[in-house]
Biopython code that builds the backbone (N, CA, C, O; Angstrom):
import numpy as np
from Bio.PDB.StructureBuilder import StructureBuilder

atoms = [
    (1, "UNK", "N", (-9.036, -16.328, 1.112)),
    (1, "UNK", "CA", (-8.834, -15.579, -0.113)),
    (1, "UNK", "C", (-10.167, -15.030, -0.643)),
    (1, "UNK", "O", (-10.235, -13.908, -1.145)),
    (2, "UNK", "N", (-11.465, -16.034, -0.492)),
    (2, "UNK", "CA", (-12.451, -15.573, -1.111)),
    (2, "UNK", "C", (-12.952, -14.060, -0.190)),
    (2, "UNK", "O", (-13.517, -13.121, -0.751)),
    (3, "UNK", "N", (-12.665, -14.074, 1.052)),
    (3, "UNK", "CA", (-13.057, -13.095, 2.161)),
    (3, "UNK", "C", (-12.820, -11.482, 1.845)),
    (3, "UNK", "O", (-13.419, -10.408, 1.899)),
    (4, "UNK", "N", (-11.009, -12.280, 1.329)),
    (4, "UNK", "CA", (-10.778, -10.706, 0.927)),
    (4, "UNK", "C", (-11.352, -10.642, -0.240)),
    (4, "UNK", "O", (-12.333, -9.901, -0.171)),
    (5, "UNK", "N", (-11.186, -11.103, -1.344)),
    (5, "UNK", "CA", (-11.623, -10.655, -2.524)),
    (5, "UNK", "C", (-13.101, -9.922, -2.277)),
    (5, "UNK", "O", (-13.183, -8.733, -2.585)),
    (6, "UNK", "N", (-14.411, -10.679, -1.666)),
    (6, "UNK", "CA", (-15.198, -10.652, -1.106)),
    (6, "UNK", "C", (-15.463, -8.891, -0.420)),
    (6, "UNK", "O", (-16.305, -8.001, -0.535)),
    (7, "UNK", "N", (-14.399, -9.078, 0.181)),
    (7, "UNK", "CA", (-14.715, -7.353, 1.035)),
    (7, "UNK", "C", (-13.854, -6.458, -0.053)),
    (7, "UNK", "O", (-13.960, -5.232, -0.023)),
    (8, "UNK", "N", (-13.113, -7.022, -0.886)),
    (8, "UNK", "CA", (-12.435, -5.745, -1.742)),
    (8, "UNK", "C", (-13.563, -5.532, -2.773)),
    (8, "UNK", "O", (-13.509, -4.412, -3.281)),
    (9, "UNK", "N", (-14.653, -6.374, -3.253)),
    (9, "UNK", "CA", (-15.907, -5.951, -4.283)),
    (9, "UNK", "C", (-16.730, -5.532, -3.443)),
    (9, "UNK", "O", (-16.887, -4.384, -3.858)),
    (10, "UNK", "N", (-17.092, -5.585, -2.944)),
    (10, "UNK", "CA", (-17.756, -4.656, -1.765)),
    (10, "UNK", "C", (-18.064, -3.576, -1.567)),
    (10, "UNK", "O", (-19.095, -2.951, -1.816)),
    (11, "UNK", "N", (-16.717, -3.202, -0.878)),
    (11, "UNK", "CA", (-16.079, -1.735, -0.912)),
    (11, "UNK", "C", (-16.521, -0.891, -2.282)),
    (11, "UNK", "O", (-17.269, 0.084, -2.358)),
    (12, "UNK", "N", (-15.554, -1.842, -3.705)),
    (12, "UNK", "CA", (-16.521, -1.164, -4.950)),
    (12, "UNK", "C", (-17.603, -1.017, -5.610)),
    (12, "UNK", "O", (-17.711, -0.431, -6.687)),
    (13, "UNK", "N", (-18.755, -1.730, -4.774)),
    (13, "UNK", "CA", (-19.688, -1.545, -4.785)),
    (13, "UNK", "C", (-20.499, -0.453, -3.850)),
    (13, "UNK", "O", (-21.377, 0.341, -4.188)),
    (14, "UNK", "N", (-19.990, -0.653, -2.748)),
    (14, "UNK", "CA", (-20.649, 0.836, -2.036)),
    (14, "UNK", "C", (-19.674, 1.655, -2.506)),
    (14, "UNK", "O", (-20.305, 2.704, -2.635)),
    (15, "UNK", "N", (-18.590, 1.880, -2.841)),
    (15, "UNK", "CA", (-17.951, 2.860, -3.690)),
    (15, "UNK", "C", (-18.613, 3.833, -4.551)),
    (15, "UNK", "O", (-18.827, 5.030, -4.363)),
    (16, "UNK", "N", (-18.904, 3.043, -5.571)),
    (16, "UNK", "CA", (-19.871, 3.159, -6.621)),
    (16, "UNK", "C", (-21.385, 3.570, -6.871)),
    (16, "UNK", "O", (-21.980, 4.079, -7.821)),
    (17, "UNK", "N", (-21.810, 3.052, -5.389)),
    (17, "UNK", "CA", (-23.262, 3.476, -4.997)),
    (17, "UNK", "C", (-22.989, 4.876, -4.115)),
    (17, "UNK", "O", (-23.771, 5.805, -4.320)),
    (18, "UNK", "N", (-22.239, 5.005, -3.439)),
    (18, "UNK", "CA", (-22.150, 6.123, -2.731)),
    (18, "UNK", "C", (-21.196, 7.376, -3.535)),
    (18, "UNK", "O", (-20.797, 8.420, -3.020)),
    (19, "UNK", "N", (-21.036, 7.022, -4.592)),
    (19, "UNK", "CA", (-20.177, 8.017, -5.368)),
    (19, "UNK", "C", (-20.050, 9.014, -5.936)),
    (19, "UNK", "O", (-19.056, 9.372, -6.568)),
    (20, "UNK", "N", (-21.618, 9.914, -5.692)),
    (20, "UNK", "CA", (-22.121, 10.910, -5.107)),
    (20, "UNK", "C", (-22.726, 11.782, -4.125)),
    (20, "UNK", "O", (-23.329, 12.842, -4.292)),
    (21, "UNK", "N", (-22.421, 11.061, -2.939)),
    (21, "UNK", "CA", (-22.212, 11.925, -2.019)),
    (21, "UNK", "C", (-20.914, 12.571, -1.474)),
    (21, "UNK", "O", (-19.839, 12.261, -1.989)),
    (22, "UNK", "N", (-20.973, 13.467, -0.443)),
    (22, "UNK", "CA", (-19.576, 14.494, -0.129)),
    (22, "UNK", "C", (-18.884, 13.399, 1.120)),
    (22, "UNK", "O", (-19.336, 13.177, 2.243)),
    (23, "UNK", "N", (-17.820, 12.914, 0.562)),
    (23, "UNK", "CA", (-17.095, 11.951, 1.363)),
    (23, "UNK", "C", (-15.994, 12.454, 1.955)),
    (23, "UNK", "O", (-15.160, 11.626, 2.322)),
    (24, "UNK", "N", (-15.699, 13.972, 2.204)),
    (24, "UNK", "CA", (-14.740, 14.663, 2.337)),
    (24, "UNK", "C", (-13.718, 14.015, 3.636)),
    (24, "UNK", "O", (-12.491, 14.109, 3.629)),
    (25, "UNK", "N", (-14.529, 13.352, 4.721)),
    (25, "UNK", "CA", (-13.729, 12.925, 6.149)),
    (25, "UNK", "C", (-13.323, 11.505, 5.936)),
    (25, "UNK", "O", (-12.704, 11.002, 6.874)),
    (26, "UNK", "N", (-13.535, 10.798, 4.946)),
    (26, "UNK", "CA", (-13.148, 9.240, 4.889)),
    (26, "UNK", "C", (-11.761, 9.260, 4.733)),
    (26, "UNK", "O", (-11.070, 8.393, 5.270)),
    (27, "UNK", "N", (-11.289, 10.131, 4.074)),
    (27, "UNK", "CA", (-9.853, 10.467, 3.987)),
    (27, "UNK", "C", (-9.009, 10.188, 5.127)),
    (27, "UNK", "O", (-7.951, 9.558, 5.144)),
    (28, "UNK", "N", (-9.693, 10.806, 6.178)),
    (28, "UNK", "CA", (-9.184, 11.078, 7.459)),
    (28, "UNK", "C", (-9.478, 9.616, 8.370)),
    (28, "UNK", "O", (-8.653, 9.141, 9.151)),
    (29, "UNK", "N", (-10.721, 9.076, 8.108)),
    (29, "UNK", "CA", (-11.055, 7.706, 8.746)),
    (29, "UNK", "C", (-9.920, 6.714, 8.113)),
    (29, "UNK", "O", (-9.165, 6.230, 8.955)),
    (30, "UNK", "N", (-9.725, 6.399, 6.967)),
    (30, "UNK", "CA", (-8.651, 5.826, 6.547)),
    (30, "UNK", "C", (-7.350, 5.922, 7.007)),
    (30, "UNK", "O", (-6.751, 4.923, 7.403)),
    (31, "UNK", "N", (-6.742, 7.275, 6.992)),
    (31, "UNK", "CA", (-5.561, 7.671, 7.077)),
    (31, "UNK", "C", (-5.501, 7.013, 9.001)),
    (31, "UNK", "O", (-4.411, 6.600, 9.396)),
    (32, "UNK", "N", (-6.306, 7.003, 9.654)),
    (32, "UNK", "CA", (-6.388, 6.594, 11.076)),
    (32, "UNK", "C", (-6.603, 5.850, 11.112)),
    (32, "UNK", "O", (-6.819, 5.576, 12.293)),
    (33, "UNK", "N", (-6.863, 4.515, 10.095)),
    (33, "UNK", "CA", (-7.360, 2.773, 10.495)),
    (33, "UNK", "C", (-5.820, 2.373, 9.995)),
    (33, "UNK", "O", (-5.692, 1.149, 10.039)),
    (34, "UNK", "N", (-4.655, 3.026, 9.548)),
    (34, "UNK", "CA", (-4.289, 2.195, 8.380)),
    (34, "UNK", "C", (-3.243, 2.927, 9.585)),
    (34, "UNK", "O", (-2.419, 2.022, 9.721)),
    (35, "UNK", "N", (-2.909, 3.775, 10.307)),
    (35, "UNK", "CA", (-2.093, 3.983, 11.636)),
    (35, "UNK", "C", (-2.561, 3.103, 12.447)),
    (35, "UNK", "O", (-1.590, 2.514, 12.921)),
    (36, "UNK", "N", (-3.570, 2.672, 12.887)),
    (36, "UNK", "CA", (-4.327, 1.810, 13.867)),
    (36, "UNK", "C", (-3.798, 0.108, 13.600)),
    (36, "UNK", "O", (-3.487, -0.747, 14.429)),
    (37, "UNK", "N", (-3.846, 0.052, 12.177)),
    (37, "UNK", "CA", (-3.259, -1.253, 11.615)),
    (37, "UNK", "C", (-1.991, -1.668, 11.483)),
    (37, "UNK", "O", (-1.746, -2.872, 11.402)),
    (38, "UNK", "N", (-0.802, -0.523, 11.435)),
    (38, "UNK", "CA", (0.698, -0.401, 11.743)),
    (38, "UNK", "C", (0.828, -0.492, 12.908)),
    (38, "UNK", "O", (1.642, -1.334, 13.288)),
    (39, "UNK", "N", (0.197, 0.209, 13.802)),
    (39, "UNK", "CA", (0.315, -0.284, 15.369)),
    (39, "UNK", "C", (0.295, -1.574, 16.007)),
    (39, "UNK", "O", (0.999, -1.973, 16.935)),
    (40, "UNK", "N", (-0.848, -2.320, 15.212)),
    (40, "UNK", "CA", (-1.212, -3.627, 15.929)),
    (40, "UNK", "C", (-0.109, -4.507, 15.549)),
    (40, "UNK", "O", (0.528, -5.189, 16.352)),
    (41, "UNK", "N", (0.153, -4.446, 13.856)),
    (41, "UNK", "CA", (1.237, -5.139, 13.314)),
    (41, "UNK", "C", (2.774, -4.846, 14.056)),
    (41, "UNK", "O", (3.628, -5.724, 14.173)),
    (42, "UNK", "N", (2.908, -3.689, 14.443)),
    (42, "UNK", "CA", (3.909, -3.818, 15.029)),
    (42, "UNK", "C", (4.020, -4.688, 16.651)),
    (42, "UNK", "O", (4.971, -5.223, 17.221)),
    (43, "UNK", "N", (2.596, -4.517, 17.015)),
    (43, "UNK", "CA", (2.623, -5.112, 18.708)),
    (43, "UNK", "C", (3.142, -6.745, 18.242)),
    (43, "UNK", "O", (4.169, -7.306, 18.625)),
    (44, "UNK", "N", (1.737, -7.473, 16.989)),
    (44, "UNK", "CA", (1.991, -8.554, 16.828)),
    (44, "UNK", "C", (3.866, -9.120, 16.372)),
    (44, "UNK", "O", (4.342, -10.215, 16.672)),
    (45, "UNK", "N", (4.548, -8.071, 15.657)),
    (45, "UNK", "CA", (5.741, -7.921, 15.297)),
    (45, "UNK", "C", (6.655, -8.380, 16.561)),
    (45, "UNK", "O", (7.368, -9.383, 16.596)),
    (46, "UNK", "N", (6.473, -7.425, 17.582)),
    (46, "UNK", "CA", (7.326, -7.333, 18.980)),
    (46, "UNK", "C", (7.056, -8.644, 19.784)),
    (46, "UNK", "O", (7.898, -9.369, 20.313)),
    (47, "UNK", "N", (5.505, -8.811, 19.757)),
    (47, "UNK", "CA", (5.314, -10.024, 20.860)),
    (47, "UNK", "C", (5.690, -11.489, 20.165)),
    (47, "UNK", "O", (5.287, -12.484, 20.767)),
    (48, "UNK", "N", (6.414, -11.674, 18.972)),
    (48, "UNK", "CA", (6.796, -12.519, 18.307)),
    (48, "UNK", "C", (8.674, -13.059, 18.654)),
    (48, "UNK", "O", (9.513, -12.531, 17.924)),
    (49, "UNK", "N", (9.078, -13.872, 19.531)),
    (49, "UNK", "CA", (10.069, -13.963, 20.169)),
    (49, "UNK", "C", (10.724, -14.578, 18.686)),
    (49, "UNK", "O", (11.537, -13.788, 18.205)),
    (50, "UNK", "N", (10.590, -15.418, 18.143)),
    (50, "UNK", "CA", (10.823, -15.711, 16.592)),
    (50, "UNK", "C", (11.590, -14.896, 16.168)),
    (50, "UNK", "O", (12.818, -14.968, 16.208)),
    (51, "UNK", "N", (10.827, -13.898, 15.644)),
    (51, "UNK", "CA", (11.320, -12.992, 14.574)),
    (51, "UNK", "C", (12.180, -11.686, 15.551)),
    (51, "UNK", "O", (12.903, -10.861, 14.993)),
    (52, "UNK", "N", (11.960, -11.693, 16.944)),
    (52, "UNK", "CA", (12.856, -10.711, 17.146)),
    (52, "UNK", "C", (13.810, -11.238, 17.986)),
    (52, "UNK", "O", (14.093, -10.758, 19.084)),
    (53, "UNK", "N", (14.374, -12.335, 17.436)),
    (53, "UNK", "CA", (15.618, -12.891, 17.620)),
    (53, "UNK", "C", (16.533, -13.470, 16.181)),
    (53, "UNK", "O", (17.645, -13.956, 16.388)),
    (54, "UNK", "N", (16.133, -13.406, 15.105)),
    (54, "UNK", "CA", (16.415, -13.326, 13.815)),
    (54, "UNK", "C", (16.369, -11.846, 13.376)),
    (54, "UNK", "O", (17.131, -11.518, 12.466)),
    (55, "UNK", "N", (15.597, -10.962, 13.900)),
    (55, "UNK", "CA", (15.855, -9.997, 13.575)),
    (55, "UNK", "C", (17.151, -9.349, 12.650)),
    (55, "UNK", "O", (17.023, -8.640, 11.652)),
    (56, "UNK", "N", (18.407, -9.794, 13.263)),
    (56, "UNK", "CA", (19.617, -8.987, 12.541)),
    (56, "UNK", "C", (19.657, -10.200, 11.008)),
    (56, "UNK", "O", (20.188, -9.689, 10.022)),
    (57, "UNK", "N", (19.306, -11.208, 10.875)),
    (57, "UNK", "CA", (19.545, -11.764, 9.949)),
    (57, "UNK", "C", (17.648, -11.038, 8.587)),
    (57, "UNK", "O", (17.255, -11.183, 7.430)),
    (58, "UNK", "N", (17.455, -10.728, 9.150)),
    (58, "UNK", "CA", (15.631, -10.597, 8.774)),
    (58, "UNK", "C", (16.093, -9.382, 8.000)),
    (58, "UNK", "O", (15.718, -9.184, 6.845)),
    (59, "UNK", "N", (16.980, -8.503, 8.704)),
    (59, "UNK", "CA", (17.061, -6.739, 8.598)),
    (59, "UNK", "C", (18.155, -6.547, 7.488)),
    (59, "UNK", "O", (18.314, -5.362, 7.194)),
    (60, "UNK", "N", (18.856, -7.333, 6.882)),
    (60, "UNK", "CA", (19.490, -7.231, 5.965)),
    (60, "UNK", "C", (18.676, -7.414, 4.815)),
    (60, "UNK", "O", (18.898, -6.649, 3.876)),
    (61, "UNK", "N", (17.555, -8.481, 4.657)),
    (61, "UNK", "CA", (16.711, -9.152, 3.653)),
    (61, "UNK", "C", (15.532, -8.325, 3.634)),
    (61, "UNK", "O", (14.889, -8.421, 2.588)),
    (62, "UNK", "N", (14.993, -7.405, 4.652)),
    (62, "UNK", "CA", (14.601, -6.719, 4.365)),
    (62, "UNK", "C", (14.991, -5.261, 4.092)),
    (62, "UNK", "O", (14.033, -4.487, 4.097)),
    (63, "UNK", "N", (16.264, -4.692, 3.840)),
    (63, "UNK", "CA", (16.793, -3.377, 3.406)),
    (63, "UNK", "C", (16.892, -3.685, 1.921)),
    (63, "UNK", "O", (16.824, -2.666, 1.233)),
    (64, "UNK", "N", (17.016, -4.670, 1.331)),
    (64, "UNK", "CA", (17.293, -5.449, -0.084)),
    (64, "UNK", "C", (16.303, -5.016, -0.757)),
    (64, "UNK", "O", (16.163, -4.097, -1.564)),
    (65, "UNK", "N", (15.289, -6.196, -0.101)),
    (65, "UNK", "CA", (13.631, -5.599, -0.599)),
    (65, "UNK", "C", (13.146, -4.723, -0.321)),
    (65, "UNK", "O", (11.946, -4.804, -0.583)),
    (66, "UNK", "N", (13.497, -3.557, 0.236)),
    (66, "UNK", "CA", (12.715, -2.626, 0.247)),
    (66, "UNK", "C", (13.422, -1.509, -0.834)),
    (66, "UNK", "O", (12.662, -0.724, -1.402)),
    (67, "UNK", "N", (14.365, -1.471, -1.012)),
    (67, "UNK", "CA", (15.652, -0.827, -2.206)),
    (67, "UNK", "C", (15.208, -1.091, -3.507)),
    (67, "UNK", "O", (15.053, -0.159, -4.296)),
    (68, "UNK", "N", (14.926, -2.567, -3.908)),
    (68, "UNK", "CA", (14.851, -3.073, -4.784)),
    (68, "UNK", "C", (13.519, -2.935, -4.790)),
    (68, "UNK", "O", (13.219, -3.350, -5.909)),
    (69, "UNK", "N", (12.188, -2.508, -4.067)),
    (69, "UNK", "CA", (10.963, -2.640, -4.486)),
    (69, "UNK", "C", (10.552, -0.785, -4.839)),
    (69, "UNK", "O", (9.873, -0.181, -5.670)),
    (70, "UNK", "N", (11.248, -0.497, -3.895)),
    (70, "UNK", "CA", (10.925, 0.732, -4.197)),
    (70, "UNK", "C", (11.916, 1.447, -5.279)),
    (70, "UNK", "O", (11.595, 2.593, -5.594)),
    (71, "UNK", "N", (13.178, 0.853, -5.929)),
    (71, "UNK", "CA", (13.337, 1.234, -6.950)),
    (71, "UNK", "C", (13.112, 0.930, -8.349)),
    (71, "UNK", "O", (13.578, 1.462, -9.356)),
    (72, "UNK", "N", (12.093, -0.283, -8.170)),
    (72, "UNK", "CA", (11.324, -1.059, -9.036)),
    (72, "UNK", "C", (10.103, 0.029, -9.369)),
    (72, "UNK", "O", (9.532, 0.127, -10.456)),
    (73, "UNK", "N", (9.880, 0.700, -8.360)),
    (73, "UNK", "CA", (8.256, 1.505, -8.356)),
    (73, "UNK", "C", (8.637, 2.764, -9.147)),
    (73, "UNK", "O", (7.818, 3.281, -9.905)),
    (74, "UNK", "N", (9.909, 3.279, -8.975)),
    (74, "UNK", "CA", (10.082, 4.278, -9.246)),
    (74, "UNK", "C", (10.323, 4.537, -10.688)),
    (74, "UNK", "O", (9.960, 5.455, -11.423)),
    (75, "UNK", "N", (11.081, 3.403, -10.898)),
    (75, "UNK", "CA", (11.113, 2.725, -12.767)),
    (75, "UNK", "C", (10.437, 3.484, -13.244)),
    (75, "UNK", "O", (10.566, 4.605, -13.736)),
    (76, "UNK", "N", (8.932, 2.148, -12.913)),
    (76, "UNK", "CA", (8.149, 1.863, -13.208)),
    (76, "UNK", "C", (7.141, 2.929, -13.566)),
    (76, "UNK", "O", (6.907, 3.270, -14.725)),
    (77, "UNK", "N", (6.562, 3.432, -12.493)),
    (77, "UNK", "CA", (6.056, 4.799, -12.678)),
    (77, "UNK", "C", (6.789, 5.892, -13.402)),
    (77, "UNK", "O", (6.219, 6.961, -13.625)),
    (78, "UNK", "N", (7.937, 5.689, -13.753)),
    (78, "UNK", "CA", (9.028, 7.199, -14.007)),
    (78, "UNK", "C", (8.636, 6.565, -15.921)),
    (78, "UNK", "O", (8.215, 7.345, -16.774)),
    (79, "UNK", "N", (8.822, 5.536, -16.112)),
    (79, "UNK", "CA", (8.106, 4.201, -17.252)),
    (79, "UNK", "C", (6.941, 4.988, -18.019)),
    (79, "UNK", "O", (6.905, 5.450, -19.159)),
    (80, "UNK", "N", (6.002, 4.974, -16.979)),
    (80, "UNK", "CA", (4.244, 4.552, -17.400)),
    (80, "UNK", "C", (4.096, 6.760, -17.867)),
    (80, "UNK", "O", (3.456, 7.166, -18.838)),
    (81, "UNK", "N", (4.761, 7.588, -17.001)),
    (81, "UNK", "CA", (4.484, 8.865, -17.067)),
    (81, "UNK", "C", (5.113, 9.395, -18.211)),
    (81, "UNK", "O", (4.613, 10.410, -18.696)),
    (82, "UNK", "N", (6.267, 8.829, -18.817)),
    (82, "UNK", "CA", (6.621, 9.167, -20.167)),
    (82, "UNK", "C", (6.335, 8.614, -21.227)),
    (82, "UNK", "O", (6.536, 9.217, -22.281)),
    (83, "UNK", "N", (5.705, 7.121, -21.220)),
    (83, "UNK", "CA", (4.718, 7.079, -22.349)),
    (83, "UNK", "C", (3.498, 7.736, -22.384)),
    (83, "UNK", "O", (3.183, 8.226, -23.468)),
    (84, "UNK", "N", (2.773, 7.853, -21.491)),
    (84, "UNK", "CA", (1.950, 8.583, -21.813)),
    (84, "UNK", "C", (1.721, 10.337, -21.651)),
    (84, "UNK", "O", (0.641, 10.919, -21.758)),
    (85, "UNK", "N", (2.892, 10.883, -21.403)),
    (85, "UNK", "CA", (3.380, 12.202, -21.130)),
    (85, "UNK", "C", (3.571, 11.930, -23.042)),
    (85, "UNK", "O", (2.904, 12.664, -23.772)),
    (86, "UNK", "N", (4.267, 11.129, -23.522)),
    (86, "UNK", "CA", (4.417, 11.581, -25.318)),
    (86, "UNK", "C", (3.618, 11.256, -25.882)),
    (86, "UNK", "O", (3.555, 11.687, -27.033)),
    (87, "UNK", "N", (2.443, 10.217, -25.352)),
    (87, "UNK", "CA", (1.190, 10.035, -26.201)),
    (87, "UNK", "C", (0.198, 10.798, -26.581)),
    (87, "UNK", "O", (-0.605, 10.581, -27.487)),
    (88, "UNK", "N", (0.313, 12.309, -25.389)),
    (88, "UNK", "CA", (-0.209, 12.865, -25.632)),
    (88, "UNK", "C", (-0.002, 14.402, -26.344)),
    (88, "UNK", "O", (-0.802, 15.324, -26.501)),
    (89, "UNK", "N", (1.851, 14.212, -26.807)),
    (89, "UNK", "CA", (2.327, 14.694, -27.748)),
    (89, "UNK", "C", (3.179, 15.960, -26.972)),
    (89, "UNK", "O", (3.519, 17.020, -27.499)),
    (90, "UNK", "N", (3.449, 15.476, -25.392)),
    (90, "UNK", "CA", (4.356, 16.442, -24.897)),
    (90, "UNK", "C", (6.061, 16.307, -25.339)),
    (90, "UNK", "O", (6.568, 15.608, -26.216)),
    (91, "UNK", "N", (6.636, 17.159, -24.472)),
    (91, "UNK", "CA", (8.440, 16.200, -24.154)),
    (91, "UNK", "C", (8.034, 16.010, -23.152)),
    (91, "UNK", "O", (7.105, 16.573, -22.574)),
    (92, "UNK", "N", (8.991, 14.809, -22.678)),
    (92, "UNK", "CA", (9.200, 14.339, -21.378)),
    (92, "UNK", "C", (10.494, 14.540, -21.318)),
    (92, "UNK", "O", (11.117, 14.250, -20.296)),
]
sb = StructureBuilder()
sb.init_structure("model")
sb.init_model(0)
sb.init_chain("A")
sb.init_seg("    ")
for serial, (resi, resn, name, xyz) in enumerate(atoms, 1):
    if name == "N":
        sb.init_residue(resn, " ", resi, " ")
    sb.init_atom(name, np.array(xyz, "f"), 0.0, 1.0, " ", f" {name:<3s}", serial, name[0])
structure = sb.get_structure()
């Protein structure tokens, strides 16, 4: 736990130090580690005889949570953009 926390202040620290220069391609380095990281998770996913034999019981519990999280987000955010969409004296 301390590791991550550890590399997530980090990050906002060279964040912060580097937060004037032109970072225009990190976009792109990201957007390709975080495909690179769905990949592996999925290998580790597949080579897991466990879980892809529970699978049909797994795939119901996860259509739930993913319904329910992402219509939690949508609330939520749909929430946070109309208080402050009238705070600042629009309609929403």
């Amino acid at each position: 736990m301390f590791t991550i926390i550890g590399l997530m202040l980090t990050g906002m620290l060279l964040g912060y130090l580097l937060r004037k220069r032109n970072l225009s391609k990190i976009h792109k380095v990201i957007t390709v580690l975080i495909w690179v990281l769905l990949f592996i998770l999925g290998i580790e996913v597949g080579g897991n005889e466990e879980i892809i034999k529970g699978l049909h019981t797994i795939g119901l519990e996860a259509v739930i949570l993913t319904i329910g999280g992402t219509l939690g987000s949508v609330i939520a955010a749909w929430a946070l953009w109309r208080a402050l969409y009238k705070r600042k004296g629009g309609q929403a």
